[in-house]
ROMI-932868 format. One record per residue: residue number from 1; residue in one letter; x, y, z of N, C-alpha, C in turn. Coordinates in nm, 2 decimals. Layout:
N
SEPA|nutor|keke|n_px|n_py|n_pz|ca_px|ca_py|ca_pz|c_px|c_py|c_pz
SEPA|NUM|a|X|Y|Z|X|Y|Z|X|Y|Z
...
//
This chain:
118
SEPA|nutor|keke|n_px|n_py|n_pz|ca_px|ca_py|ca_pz|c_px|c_py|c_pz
SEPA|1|x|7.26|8.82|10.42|7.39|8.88|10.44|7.47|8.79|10.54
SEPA|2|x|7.59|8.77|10.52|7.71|8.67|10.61|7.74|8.74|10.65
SEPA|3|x|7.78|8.69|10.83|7.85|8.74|10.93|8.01|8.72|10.90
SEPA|4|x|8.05|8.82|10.94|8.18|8.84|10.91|8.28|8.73|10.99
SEPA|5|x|8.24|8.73|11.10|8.28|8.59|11.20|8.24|8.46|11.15
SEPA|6|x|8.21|8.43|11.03|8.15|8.31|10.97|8.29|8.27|10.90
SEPA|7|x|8.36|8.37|10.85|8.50|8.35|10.84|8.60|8.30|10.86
SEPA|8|x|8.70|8.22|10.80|8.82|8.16|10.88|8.88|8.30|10.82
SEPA|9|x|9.06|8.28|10.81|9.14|8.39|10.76|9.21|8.33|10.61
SEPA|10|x|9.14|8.21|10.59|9.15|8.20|10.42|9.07|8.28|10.32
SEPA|11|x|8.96|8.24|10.39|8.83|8.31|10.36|8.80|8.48|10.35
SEPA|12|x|8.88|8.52|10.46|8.85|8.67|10.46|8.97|8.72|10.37
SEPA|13|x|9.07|8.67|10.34|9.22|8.71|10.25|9.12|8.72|10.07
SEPA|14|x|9.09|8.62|10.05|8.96|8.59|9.95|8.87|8.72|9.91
SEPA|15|x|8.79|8.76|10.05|8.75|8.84|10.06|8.81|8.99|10.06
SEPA|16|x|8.92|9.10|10.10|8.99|9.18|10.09|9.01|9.16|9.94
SEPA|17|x|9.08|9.06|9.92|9.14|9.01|9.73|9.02|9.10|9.66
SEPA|18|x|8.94|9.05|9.67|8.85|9.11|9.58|8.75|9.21|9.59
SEPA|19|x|8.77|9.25|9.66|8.77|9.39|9.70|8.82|9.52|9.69
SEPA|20|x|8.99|9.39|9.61|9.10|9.50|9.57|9.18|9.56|9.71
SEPA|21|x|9.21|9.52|9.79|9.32|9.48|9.92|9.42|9.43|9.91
SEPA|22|x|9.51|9.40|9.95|9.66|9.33|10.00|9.55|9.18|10.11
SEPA|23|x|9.60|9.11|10.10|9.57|8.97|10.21|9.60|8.99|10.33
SEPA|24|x|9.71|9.07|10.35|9.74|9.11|10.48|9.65|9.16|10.57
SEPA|25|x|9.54|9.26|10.51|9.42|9.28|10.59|9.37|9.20|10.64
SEPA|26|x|9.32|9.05|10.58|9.25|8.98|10.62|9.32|8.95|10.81
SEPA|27|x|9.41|8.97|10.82|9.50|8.92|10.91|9.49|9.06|10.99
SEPA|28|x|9.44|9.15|10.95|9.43|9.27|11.04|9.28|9.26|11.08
SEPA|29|x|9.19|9.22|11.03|9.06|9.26|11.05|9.01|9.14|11.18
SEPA|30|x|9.08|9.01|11.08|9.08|8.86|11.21|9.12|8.92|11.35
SEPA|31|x|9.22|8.97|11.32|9.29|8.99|11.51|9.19|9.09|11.52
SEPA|32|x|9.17|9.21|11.49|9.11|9.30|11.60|8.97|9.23|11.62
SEPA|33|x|8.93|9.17|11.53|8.78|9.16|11.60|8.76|9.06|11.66
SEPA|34|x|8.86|8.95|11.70|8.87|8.82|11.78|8.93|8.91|11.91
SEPA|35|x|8.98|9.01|11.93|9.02|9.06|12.02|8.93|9.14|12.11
SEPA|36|x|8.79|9.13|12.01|8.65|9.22|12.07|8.67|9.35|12.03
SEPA|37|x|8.77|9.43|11.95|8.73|9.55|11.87|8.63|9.53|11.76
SEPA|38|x|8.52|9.62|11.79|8.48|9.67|11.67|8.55|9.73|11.53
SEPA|39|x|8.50|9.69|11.45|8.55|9.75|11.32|8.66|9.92|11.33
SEPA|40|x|8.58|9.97|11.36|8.63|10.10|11.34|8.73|10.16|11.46
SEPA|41|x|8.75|10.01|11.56|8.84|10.07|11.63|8.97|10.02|11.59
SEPA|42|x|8.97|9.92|11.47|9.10|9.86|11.45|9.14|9.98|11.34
SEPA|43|x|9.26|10.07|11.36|9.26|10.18|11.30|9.40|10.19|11.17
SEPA|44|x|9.40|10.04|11.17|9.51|10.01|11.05|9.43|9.97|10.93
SEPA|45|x|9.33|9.98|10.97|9.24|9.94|10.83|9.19|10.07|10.74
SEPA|46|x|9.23|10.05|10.60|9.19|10.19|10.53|9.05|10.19|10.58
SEPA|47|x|8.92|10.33|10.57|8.80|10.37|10.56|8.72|10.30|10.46
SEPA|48|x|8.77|10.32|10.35|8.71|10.23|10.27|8.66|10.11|10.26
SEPA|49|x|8.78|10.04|10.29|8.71|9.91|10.32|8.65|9.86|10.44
SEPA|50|x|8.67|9.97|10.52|8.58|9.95|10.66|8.39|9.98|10.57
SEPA|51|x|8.41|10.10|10.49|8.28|10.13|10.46|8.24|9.95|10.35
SEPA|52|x|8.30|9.95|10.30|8.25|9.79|10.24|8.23|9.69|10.32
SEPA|53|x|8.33|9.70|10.41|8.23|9.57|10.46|8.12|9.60|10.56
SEPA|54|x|8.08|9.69|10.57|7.96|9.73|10.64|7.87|9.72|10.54
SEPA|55|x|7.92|9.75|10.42|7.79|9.73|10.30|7.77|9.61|10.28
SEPA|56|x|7.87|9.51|10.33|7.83|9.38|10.26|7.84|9.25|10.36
SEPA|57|x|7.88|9.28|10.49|7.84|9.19|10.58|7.83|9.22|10.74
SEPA|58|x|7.73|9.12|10.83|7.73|9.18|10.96|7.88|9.16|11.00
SEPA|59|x|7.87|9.24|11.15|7.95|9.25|11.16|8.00|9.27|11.31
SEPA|60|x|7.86|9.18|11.41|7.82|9.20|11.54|7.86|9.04|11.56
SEPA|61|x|7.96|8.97|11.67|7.98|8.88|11.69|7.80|8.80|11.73
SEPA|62|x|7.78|8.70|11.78|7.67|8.63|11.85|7.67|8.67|12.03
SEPA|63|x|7.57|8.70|12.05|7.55|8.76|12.21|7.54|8.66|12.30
SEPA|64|x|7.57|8.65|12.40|7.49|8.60|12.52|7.38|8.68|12.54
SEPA|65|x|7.25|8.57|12.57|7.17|8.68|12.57|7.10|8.63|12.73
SEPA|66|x|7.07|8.55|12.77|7.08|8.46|12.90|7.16|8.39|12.98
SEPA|67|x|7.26|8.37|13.10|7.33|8.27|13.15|7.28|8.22|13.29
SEPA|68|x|7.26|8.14|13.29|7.26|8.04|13.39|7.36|7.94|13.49
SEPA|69|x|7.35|7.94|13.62|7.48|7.89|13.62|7.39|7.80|13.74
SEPA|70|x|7.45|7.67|13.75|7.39|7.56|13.85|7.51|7.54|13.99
SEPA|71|x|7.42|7.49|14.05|7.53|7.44|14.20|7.65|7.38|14.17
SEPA|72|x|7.59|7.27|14.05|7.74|7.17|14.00|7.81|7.23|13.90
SEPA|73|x|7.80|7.34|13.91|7.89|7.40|13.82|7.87|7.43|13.66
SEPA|74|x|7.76|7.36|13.59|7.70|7.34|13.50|7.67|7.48|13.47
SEPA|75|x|7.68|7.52|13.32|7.65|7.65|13.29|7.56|7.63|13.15
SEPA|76|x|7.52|7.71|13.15|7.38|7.71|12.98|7.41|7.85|12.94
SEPA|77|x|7.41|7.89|12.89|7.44|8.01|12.78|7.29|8.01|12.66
SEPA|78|x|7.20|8.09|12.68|7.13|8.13|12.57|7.14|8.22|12.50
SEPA|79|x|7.17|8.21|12.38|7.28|8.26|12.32|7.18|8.34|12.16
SEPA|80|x|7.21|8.47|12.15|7.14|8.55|12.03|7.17|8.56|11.91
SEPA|81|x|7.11|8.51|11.81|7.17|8.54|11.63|7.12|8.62|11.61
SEPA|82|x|7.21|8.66|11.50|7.16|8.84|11.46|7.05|8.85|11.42
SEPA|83|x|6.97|8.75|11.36|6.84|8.73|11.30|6.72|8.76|11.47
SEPA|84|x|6.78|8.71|11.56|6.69|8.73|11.72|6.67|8.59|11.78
SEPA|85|x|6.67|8.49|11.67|6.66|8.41|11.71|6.75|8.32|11.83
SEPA|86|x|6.74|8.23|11.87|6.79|8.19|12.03|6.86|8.07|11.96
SEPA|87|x|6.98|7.98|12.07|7.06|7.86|12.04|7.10|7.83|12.16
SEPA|88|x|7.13|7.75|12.25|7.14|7.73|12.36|7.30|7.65|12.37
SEPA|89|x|7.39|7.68|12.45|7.52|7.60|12.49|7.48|7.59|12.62
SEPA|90|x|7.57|7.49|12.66|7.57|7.44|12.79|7.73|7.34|12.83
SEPA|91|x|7.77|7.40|12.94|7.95|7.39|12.97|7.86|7.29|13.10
SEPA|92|x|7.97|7.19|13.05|7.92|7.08|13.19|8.10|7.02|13.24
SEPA|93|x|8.06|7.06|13.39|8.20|7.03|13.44|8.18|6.90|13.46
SEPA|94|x|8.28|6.80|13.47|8.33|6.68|13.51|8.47|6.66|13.60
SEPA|95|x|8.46|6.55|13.70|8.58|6.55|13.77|8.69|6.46|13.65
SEPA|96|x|8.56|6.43|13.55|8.74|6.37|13.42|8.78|6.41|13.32
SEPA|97|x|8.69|6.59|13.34|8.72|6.66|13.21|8.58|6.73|13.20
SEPA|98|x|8.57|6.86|13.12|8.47|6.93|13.09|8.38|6.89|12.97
SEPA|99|x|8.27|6.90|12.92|8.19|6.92|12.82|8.12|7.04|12.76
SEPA|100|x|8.12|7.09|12.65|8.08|7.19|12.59|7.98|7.15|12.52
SEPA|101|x|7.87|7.17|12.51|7.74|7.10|12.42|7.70|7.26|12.31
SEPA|102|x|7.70|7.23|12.25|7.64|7.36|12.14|7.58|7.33|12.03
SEPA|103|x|7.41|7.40|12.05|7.35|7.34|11.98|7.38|7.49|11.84
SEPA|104|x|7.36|7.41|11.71|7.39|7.51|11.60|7.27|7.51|11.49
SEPA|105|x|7.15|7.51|11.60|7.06|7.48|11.49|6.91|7.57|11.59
SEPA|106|x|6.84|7.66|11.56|6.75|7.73|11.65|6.65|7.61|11.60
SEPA|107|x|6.59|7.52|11.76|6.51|7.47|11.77|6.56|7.31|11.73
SEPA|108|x|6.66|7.32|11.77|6.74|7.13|11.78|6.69|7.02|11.81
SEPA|109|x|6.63|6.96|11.71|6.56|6.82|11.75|6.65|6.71|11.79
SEPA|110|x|6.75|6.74|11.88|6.81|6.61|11.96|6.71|6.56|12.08
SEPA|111|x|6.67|6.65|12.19|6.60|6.64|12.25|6.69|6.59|12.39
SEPA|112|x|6.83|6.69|12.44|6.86|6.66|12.52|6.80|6.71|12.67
SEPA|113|x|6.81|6.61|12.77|6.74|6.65|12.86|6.75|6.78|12.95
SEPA|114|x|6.87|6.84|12.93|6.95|6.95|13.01|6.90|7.09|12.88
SEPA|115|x|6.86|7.06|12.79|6.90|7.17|12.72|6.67|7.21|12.65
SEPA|116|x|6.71|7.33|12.63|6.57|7.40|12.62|6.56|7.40|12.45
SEPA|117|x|6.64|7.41|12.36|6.65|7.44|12.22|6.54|7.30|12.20
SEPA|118|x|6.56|7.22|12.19|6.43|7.12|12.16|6.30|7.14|12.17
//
């Protein structure tokens, strides 16, 4: 089953379409849940297709499920897929700009030194 957030708003207009919706939803369902509403609190959505897409995709963003945070400012985020499984980010400050590292793979054979996914 696909996470609903796996979605751009091409994708989800696609989605609604054939489902038998207007496209416009897709554009209603994007904002509330990028806004952190849950489904059923975005309340311009008919019921019905709130009950479809519960039948047909998750629908729980990705958690923080650990954070860490270092003296230099350095942050790691261990991070939950809906499956349970773990993925690790890590925000590294710099005085010439920040770094965002994100691994998208549970169990990442890069083998970076700062990060535990390897």
């Amino acid at each position: 089953m696909n996470n609903i957030y796996d979605f751009d708003i091409t994708e989800l207009e696609s989605i609604v379409n054939n489902l038998g919706y207007k496209p416009y939803r897709a554009s209603q369902i994007f904002s509330g849940l990028y806004k952190g509403h849950d489904l059923e609190e975005i309340t311009v959505l008919p019921q019905e297709l709130k009950l479809q897409l519960k039948e047909k995709y998750i629908l729980t963003p990705i958690a923080i499920y650990k954070e860490y945070k270092a003296k230099d400012g350095t942050i790691k985020y261990l991070l939950q897929l809906n499956d349970d499984n773990l993925i690790e980010c890590v925000f590294i400050k710099n005085n010439y700009g920040n770094t965002l590292c994100v691994s998208t793979q549970v169990g990442c054979g890069m083998g970076c030194a700062f990060c535990a996914s390897g």
